[in-house]
N, C-alpha and C positions, 0 to 999 in steps of 0.2 A: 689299867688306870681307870679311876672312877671319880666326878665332877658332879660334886652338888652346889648350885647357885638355884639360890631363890633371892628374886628381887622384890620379896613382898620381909624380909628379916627388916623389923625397925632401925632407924638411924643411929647408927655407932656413933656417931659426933656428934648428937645434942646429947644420948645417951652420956657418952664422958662426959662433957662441960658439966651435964647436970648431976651427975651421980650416980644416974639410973643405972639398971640393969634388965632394961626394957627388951633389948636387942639378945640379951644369954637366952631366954628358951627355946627362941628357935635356932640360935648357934649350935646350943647344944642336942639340939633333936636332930642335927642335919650331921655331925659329928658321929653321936650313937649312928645313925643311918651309913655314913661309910663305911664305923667300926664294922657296921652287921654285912656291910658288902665285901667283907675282908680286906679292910684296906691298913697297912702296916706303919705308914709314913704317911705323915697329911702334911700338906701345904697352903696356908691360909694368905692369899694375896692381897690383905687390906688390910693397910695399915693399923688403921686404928681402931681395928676388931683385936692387936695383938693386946688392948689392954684386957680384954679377958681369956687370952692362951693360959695364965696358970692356972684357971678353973676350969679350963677346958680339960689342962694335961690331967688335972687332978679326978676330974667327973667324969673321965672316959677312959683314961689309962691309953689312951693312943700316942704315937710317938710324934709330935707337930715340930715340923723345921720353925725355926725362928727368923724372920726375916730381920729382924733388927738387929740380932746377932750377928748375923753373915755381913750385914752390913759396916758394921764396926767391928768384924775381925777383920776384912776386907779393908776400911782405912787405917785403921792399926796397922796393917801389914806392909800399905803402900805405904805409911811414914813422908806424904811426899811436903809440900811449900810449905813454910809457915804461914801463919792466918788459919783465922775459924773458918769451922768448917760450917757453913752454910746448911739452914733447915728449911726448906719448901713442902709443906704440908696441909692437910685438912686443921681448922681449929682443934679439933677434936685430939689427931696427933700431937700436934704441939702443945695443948693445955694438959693431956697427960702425963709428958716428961717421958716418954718413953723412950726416945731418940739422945735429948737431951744427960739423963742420970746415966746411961751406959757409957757414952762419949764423955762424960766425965770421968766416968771408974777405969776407963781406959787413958786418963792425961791427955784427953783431946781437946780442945779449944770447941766449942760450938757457939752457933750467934744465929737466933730467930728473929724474922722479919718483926719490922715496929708494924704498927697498927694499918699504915696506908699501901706496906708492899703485901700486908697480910690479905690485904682488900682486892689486890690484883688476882693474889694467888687462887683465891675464891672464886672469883670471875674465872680465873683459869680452868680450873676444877668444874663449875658450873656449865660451861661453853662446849666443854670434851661430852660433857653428859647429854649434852645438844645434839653433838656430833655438827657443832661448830668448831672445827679444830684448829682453824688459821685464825680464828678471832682469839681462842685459845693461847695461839702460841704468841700473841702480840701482848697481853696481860703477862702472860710468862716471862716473855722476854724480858719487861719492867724491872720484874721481882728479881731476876737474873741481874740484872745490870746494876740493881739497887744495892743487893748485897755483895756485888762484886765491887762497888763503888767504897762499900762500910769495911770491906777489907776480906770477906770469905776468897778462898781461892779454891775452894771444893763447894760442891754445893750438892748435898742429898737430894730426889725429890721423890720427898715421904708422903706421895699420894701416888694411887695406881693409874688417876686420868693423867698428871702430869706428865711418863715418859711420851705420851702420845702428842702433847702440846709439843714436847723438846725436839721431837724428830723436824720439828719444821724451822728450828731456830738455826742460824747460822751458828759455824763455830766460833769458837771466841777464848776467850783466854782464860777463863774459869771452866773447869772439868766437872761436867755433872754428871752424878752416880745415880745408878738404877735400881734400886734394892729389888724391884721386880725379876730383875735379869737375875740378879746375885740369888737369888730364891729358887729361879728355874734351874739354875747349876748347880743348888744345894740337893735337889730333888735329884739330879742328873747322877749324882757325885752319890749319894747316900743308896740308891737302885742298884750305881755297879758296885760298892761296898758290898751288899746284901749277896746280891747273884752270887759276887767270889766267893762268899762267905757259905752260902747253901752249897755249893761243888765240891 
């Protein structure tokens, strides 16, 4: 296993809102870099870096799990309550539609925070990057109650600070889904594929 983070790659969510593609040279230098450390299956844990995985699949020819996929094969499969299914993410995810267009092409109902649970979620997001995490989970919680209130009965949360806000929330009657977890099991699931597959 091989792990490049650099916390100096520019911001993916001003990047999206704004159009840029400030953030791809170094995505894609860090990419090349695992391709050259022989790495066969890459796994990108952020969200809203997935709006540039088809440049990536395409400028490096490496095989990238999709998290957004897993994710909505994953509710597609559980088929469970009716009601939208609830979006918790970076602006940057949610202004992209990346969550949104697939959970459509799959008949899934989805429903994005208005503007003031968007404000929570932010704070949420921001608090975890503090390594405030119980101020974290109280913003969350908001967002959580808000759209469980507007009718979600699932709720995504498409940002990677958020599952760390969620462990601190009591349970409740809306099911929040981890794409981060669903990602680790794709990497899990796609290594023992291979091995059988090399024997």
């Amino acid at each position: 296993m091989v792990i490049w983070a650099d916390p100096t790659v520019p911001d993916r969510v001003a990047a999206v809102i704004d159009g840029s593609s400030q953030p791809y040279p170094a995505m894609l230098a860090g990419a090349r870099h695992l391709r050259d450390l022989g790495a066969t299956i890459v796994a990108m844990p952020c969200h809203t870096a997935h709006a540039f995985l088809p440049d990536l699949r395409a400028d490096t020819g490496l095989r990238f799990l999709d998290m957004v996929e897993e994710t909505v094969t994953e509710l597609f499969r559980q088929q469970g309550p009716d009601g939208a299914i609830g979006l918790l993410g970076s602006r940057g995810t949610i202004h992209s539609g990346l969550y949104q267009d697939r959970l459509r092409r799959a008949c899934l109902d989805v429903a994005v925070p208005a503007e003031p649970v968007q404000e929570q979620v932010d704070l949420a997001i921001g608090k975890v990057k503090l390594n405030e995490v119980k101020a974290a989970a109280e913003h969350l919680g908001y967002a959580v109650e808000a759209m469980a209130r507007a009718g979600s009965t699932r709720i995504v949360l498409a940002c990677t600070e958020l599952p760390l806000a969620a462990d601190l929330l009591a349970p409740g009657p809306v099911e929040l889904l981890d794409p981060t977890d669903l990602l680790a099991r794709a990497v899990a699931r796609e290594c023992v594929v291979s091995d059988l597959a090399a024997r």
